[in-house]
Backbone bond lengths (Angstrom), bond angles and torsions (degrees), N, CA, C in turn:
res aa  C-N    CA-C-N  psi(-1)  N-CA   C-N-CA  omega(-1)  CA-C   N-CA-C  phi
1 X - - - 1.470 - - 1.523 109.02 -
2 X 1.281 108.58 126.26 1.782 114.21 177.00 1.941 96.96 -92.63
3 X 1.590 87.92 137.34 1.260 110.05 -156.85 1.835 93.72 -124.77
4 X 1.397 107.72 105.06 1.682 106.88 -172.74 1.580 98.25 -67.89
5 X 1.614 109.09 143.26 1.367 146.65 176.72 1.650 83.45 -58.64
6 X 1.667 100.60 167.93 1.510 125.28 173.20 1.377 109.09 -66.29
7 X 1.891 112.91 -48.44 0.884 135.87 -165.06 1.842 108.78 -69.89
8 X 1.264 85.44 -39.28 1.645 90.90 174.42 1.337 121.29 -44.08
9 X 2.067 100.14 -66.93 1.261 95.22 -179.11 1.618 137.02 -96.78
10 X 1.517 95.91 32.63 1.309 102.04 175.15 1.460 86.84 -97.37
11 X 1.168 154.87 -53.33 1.121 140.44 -173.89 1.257 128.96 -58.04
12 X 1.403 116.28 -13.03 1.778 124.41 167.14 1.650 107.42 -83.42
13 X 1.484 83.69 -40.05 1.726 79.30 174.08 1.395 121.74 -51.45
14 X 1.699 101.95 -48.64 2.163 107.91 -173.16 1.808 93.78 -71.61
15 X 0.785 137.14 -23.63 1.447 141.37 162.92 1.664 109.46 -23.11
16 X 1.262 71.19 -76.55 1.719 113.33 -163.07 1.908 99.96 -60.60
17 X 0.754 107.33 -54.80 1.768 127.20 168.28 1.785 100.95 -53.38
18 X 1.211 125.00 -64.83 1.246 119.28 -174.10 1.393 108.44 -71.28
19 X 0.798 138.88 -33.46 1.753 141.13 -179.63 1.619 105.92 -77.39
20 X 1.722 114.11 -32.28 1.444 110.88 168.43 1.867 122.91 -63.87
21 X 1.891 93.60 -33.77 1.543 95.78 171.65 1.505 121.19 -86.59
22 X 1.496 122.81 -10.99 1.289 129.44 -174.67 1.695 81.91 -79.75
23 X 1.599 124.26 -79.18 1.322 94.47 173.67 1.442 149.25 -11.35
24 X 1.652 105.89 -62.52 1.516 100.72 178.79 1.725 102.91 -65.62
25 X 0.788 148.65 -34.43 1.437 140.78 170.88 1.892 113.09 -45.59
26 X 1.189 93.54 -42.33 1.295 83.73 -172.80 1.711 109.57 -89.78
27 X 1.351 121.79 -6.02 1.693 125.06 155.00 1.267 100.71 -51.84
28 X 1.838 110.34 -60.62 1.417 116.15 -147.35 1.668 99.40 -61.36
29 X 1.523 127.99 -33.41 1.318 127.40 -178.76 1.702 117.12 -50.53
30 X 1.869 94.70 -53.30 0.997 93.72 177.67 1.423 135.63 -64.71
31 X 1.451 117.41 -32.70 1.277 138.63 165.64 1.767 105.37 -49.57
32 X 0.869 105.12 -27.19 1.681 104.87 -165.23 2.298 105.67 -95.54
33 X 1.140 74.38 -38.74 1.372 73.47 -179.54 1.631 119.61 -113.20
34 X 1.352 123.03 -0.91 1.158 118.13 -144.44 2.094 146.31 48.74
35 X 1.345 88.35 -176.30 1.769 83.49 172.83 1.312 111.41 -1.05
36 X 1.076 124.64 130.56 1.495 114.19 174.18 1.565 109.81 -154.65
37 X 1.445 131.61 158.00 1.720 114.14 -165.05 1.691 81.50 -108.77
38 X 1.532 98.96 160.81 1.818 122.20 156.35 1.578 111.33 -10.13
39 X 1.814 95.69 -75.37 1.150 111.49 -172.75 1.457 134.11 -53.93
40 X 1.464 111.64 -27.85 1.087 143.37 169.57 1.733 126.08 -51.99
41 X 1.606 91.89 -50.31 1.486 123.73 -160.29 2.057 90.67 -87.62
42 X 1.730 108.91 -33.67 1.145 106.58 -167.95 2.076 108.51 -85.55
43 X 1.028 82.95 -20.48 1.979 92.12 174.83 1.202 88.71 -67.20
44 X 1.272 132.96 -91.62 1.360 156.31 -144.72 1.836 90.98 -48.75
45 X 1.007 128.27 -65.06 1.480 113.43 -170.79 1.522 101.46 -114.20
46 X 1.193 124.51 51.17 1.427 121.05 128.85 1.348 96.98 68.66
47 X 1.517 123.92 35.70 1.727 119.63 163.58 1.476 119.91 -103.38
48 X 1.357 113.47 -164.21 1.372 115.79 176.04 1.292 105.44 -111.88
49 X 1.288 135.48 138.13 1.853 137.74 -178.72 1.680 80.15 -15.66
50 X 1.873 103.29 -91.69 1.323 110.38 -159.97 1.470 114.43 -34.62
51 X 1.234 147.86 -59.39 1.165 162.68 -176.56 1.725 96.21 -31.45
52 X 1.151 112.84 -83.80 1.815 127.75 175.73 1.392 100.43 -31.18
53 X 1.538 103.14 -47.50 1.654 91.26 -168.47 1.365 135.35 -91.45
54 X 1.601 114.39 -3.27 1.163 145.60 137.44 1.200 125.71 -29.40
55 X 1.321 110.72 -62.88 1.486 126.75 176.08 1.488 102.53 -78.62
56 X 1.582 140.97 -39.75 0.928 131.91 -156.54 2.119 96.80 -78.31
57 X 0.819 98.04 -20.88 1.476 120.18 -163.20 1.652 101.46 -63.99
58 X 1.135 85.45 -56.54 2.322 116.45 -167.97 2.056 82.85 -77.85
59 X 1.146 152.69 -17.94 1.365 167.23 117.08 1.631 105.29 -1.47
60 X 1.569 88.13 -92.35 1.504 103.77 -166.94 1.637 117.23 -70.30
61 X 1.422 103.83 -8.43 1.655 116.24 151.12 0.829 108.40 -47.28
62 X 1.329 123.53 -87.13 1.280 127.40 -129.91 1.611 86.65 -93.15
63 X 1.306 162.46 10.20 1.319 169.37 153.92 1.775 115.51 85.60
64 X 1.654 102.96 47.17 1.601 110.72 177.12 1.557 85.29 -114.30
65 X 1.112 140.29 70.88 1.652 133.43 177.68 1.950 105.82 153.13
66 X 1.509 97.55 113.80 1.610 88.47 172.22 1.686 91.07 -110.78
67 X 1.654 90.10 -163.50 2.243 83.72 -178.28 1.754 78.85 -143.27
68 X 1.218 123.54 159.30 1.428 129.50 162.18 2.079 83.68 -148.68
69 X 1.449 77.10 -174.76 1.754 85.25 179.70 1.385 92.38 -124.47
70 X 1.831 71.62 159.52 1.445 86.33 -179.10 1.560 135.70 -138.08
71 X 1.878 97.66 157.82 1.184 144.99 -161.83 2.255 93.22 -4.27
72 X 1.577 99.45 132.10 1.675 89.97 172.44 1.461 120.20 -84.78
73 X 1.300 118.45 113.92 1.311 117.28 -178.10 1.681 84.93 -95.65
74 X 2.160 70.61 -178.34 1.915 94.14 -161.77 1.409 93.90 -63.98
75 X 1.509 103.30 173.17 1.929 110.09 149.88 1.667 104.19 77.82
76 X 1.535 104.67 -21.17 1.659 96.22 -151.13 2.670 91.75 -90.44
77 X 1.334 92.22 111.83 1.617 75.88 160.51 1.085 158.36 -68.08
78 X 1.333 106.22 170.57 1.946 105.63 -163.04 1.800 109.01 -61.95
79 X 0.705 83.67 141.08 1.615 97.00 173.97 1.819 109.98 153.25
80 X 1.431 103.39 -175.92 1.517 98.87 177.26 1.287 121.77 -56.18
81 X 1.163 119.61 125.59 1.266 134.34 149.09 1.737 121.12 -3.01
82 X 1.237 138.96 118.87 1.608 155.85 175.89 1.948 78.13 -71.26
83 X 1.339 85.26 140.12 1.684 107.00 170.57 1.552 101.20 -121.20
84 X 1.056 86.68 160.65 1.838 108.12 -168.73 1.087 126.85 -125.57
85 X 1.146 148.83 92.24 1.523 131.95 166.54 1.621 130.66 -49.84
86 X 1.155 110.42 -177.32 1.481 103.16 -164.30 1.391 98.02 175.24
87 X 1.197 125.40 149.19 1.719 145.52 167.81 0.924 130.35 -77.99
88 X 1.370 126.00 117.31 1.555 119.70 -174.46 1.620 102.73 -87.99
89 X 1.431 94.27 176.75 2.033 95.02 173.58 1.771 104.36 -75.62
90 X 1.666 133.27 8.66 1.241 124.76 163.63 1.870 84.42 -90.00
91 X 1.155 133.83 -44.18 1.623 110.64 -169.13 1.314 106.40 -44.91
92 X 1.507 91.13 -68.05 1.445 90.87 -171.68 1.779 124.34 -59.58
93 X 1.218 125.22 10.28 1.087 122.40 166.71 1.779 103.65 -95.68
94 X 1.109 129.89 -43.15 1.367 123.48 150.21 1.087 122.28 -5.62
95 X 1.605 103.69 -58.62 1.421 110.54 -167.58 1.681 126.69 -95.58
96 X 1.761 91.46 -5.87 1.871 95.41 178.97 1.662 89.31 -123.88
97 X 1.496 104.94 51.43 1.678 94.71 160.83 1.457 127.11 -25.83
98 X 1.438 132.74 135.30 1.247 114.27 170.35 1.748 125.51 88.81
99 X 1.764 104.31 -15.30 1.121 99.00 -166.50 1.710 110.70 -86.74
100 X 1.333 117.87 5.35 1.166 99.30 -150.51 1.232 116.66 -106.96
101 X 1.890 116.62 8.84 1.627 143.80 165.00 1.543 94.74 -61.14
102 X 1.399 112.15 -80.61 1.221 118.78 175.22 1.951 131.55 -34.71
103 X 1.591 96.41 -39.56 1.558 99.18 166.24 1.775 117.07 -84.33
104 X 1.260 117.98 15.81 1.346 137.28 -152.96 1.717 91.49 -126.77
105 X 1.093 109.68 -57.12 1.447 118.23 161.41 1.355 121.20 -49.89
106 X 1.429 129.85 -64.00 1.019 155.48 -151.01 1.926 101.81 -79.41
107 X 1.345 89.66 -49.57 2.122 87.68 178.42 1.550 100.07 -52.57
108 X 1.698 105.29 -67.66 1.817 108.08 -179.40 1.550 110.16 -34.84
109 X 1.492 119.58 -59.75 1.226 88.37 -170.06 1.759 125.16 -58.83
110 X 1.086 109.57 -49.44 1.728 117.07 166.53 1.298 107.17 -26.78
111 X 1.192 121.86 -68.79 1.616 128.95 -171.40 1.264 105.87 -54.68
112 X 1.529 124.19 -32.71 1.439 117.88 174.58 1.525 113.12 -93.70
113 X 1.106 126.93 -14.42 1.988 119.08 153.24 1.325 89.80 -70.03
114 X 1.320 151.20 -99.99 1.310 148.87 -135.32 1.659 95.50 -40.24
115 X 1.301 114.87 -38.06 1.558 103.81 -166.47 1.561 95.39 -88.75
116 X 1.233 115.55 4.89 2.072 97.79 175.64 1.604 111.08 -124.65
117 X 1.327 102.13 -19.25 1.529 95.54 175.38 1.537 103.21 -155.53
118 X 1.841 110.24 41.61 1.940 112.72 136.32 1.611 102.03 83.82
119 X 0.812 123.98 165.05 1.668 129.89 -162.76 1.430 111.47 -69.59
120 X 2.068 106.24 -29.50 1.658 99.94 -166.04 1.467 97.73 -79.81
121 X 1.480 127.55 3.75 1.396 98.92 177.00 1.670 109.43 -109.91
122 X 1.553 98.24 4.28 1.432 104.30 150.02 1.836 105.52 -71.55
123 X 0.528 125.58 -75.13 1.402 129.78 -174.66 1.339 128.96 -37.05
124 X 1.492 125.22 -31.06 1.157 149.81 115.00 1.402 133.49 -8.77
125 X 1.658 104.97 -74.10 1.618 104.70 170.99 1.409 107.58 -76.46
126 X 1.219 127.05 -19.46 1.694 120.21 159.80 1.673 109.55 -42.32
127 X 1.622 117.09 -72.11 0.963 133.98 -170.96 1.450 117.07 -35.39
128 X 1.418 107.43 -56.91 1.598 124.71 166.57 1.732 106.51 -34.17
129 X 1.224 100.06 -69.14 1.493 117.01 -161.65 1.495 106.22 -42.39
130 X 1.314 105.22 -59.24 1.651 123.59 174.71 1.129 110.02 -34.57
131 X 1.861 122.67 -71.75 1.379 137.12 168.80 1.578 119.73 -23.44
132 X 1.377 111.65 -48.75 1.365 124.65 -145.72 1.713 96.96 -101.33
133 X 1.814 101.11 -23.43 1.387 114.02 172.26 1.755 110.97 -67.80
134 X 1.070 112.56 -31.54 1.638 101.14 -169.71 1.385 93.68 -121.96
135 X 1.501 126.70 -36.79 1.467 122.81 -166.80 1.689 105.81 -41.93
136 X 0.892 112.92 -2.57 1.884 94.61 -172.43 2.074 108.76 -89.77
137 X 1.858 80.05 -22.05 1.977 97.45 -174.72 1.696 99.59 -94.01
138 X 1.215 130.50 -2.43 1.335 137.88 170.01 1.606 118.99 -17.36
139 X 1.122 103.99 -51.13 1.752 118.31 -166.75 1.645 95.97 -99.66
140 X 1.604 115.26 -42.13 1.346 101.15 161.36 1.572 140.23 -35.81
141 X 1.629 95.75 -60.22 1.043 90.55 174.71 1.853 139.61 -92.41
142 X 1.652 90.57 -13.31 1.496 97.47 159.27 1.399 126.29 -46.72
143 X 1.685 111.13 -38.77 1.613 99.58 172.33 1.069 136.42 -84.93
144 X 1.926 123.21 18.60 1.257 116.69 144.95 1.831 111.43 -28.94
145 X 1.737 82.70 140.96 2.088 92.95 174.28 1.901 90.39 -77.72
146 X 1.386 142.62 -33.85 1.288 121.01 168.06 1.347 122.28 -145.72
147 X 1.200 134.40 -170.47 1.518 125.60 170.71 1.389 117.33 -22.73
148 X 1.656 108.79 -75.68 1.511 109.12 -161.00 1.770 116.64 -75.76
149 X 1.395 120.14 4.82 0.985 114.74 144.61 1.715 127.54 -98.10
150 X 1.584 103.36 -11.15 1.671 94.20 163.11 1.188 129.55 -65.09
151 X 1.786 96.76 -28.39 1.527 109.65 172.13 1.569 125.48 -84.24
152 X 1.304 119.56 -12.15 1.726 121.88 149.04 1.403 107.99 -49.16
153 X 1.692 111.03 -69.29 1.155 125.01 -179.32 2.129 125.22 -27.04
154 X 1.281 85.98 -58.52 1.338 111.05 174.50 1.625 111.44 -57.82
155 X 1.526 113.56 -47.01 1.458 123.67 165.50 1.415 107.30 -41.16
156 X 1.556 114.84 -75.25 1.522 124.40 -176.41 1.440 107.06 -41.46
157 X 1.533 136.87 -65.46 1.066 134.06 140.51 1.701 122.09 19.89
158 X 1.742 101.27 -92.98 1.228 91.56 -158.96 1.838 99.66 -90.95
159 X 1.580 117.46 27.88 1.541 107.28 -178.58 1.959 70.89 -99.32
160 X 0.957 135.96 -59.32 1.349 112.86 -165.34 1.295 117.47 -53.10
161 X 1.282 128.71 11.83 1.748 137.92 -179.53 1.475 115.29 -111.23
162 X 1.703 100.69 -7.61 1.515 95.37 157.94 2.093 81.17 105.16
163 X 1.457 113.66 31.40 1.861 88.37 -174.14 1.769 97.93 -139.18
164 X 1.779 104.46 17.38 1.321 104.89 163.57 1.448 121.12 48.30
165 X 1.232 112.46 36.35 1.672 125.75 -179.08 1.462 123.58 -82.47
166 X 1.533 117.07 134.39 1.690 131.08 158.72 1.122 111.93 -131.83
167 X 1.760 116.56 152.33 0.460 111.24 143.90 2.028 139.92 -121.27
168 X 1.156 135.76 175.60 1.034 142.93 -161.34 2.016 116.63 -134.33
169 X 1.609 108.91 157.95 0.984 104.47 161.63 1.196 140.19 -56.77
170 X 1.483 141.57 121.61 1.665 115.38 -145.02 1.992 104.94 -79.32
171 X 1.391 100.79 -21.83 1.556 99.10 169.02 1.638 109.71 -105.90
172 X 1.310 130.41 18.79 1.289 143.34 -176.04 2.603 94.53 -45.06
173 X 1.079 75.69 -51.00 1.954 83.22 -170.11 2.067 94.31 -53.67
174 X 1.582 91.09 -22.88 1.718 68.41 -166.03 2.056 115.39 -121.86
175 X 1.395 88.17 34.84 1.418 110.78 171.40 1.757 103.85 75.91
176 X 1.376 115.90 24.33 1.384 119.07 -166.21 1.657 106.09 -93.34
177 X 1.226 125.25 179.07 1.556 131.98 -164.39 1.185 99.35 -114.63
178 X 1.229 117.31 92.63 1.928 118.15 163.50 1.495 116.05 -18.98
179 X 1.777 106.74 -49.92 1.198 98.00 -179.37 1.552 125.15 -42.01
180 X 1.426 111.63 -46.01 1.186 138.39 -177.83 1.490 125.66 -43.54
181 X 1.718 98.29 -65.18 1.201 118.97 -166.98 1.330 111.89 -102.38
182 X 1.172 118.93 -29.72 1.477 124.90 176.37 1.919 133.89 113.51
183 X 0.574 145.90 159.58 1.736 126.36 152.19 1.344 140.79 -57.39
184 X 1.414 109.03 166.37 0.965 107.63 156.11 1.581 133.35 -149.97
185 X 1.260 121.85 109.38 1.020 148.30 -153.32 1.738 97.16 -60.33
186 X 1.493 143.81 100.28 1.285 145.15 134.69 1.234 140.32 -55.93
187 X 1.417 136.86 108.41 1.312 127.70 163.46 1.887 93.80 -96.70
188 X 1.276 105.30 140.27 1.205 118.60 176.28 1.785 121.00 -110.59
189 X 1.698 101.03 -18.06 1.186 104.99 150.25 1.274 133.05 -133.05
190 X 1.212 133.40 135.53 1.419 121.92 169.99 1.561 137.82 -103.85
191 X 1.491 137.08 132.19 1.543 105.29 -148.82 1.606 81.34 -106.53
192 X 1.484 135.02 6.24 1.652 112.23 160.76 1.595 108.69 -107.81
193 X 1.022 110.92 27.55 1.491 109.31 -164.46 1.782 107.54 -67.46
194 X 1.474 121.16 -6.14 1.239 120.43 159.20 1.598 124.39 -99.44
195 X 1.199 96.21 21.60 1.762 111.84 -170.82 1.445 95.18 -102.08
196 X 1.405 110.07 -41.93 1.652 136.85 -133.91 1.137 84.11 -101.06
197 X 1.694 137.24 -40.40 1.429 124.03 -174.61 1.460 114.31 -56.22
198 X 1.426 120.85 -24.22 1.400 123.24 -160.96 1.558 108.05 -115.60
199 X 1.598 89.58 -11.00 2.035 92.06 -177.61 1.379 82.86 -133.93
200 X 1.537 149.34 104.64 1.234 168.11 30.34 1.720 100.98 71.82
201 X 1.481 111.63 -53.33 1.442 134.19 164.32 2.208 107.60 -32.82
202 X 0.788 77.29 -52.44 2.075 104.82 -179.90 1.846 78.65 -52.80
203 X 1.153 118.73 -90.03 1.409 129.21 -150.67 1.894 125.51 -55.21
204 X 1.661 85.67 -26.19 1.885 105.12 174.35 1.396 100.12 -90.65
205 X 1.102 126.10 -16.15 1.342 108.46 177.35 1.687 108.46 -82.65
206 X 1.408 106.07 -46.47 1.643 106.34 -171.14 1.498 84.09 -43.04
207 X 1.507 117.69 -77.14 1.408 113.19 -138.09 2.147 114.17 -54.98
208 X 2.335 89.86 -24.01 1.575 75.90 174.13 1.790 124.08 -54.07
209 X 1.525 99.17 -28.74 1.188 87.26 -149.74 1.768 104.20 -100.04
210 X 1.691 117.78 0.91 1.420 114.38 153.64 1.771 113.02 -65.65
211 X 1.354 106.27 -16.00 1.678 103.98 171.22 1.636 105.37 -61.74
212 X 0.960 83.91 -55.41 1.910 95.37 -173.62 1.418 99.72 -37.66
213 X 1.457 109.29 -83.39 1.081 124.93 -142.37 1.578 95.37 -60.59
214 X 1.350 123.10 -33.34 1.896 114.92 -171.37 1.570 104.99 -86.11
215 X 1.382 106.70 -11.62 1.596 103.88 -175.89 1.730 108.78 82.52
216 X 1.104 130.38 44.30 1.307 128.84 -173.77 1.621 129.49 -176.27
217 X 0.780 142.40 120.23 1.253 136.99 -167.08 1.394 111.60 -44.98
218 X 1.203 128.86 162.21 1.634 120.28 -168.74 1.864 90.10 -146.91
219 X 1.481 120.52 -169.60 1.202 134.08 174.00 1.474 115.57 -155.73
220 X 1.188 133.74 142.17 1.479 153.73 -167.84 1.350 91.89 -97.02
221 X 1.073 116.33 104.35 1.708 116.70 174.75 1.470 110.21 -95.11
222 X 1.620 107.46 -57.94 1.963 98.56 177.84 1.728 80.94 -132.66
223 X 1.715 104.51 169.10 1.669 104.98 157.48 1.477 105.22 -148.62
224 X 1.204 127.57 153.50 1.350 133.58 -145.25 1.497 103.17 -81.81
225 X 1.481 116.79 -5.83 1.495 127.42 -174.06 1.386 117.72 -96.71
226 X 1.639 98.66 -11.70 1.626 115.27 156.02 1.457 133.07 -99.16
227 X 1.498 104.72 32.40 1.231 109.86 -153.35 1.766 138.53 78.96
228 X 0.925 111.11 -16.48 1.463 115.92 -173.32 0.853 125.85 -38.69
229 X 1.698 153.62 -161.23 1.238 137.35 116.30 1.678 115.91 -91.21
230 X 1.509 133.45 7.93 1.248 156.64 142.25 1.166 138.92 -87.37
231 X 1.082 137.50 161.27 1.331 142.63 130.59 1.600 106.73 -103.53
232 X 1.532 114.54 122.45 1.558 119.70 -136.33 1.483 83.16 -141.03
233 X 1.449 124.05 124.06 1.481 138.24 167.40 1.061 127.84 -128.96
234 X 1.610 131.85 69.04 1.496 113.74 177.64 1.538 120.03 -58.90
235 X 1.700 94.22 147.08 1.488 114.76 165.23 1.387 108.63 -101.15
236 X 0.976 124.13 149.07 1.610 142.15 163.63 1.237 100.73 -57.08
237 X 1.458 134.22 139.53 1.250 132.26 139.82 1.365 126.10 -45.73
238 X 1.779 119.44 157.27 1.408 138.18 -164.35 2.178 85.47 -50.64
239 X 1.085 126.42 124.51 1.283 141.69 132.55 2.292 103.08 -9.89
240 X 0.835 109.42 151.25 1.622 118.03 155.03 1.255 119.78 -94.41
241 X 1.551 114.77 139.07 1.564 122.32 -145.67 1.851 91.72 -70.72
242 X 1.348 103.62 125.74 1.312 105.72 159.11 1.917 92.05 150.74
243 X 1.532 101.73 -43.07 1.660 115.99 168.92 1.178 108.50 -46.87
244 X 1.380 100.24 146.73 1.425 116.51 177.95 1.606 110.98 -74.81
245 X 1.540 111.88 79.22 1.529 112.57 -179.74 1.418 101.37 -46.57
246 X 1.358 122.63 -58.73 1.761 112.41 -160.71 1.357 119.80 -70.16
247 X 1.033 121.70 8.16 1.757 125.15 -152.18 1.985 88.80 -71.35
248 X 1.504 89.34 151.02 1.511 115.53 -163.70 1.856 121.08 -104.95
249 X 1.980 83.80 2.93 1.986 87.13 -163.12 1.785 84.65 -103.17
250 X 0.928 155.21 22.05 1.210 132.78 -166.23 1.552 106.00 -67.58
251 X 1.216 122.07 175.41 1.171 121.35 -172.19 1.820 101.80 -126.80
252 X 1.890 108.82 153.08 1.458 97.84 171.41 1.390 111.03 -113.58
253 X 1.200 132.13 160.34 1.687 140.02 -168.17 1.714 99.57 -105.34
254 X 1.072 122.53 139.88 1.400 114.01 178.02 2.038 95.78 -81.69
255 X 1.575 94.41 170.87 1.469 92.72 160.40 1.607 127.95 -57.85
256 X 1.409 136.01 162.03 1.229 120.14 -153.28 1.886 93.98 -101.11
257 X 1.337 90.58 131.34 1.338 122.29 -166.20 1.539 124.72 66.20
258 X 1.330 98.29 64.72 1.674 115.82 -175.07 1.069 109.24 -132.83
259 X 1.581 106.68 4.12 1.643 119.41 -179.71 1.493 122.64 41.87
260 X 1.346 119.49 -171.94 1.914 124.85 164.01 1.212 92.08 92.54
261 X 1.343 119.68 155.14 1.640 138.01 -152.72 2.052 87.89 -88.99
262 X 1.117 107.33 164.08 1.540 137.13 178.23 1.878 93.22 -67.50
263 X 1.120 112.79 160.57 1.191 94.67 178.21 1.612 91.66 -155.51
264 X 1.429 121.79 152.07 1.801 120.98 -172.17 1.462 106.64 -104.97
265 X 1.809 102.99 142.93 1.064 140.08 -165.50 1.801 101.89 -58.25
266 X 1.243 131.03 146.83 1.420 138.30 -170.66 1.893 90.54 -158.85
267 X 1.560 91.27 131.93 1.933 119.11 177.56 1.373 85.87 -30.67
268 X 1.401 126.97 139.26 1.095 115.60 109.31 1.554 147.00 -62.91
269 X 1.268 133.80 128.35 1.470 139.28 -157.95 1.535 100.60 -97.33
């Protein structure tokens, strides 16, 4: 019987350790930016194709990484399809070790206001949360010179809140003019997004109150508490000069099929 040296298995061990942190790097990429290709993942942290895909591989094992392909932009030629990676809700549990006592906590209490004082004061302490979530970047991000930099702004914002946000051209995939079409605001992670599956309340409020704060009606496109691989918000493009850029009534859309009436935009303070 061969009997591994000391030396041996301390060296499978630092192996094993470095390939566990090259991993979390390559969650944290994905988490940060979303969908993302091989090639992409292998620039960005300094691997070899094979290397990325190794790890991406030992990933989609263990089920913290799915792959779909991806989306056809302009310019790009015929041939097979670019594949993509992407985060499942085990990535992202990877990545919010620990969180899920606290989101375990956090549903009960909700469920027990809703059961003592009725949904609007669920809806309510949502509202707060939202407020208290960006109100501190308020003046930050008001001094974007226009929308699509209030809405960078707003990104930076809520990635310093722990929600890993960009944003993008909203037809950027299909050779279209931001100006045009508008943004779209990404959170790629969310740390109540298992709170939010069951209180929906959590998710209409953020987006009421990114209305507020950009001055414009916005829309809930996907959210990560419905499965997504986002939390996905278009903005309208900049208005034409003469529109009332600042106007304060815009309205927000819930995500599609999350039902509940439209509801109007109020200052953020």
């Amino acid at each position: 019987m061969v009997v591994d040296s000391p030396d041996a298995a301390h060296a499978e061990h630092a192996r094993s350790a470095a390939d566990g942190r090259t991993r979390d790097a390559v969650v944290r990429v994905l988490l940060e930016q979303g969908p993302t290709t091989a090639g992409v993942l292998a620039d960005q942290l300094r691997l070899s194709g094979p290397g990325v895909r190794r790890h991406l591989d030992a990933l989609v094992d263990e089920g913290s990484v799915a792959t779909r392909d991806a989306p056809h932009s302009a310019g790009r030629k015929r041939g097979r399809p670019a594949r993509q990676f992407l985060l499942t809700a085990s990535g992202r549990a990877r990545i919010g070790r620990g969180e899920d006592g606290p989101a375990e906590l956090a549903v009960a209490a909700l469920r027990r206001l809703g059961e003592a004082a009725g949904e609007e004061a669920v809806k309510a302490f949502a509202r707060e949360r939202a407020l208290a979530m960006v109100g501190q970047h308020r003046e930050h991000v008001l001094a974007g010179a226009d929308r699509g930099e209030r809405a960078a702004r707003l990104a930076g914002a809520l990635t310093a809140e722990g929600y890993a946000a960009t944003t993008r051209g909203a037809g950027a995939q299909d050779g279209l003019d931001a100006r045009v079409t508008g943004e779209q605001l990404c959170q790629h992670h969310c740390p109540v997004a298992d709170v939010a599956a069951e209180f929906p309340a959590l998710c209409e409020a953020e987006a009421e109150v990114f209305a507020e704060l950009l001055g414009t009606h916005v829309q809930r496109l996907a959210t990560i508490a419905r499965g997504d691989a986002a939390c996905t918000t278009h903005v309208p493009a900049q208005p034409s000069r003469g529109a009332n850029e600042h106007d304060q009534t815009g309205t927000t859309t819930p995500a599609a099929g999350g039902g509940g009436p439209d509801v109007k935009g109020r200052q953020v303070l």
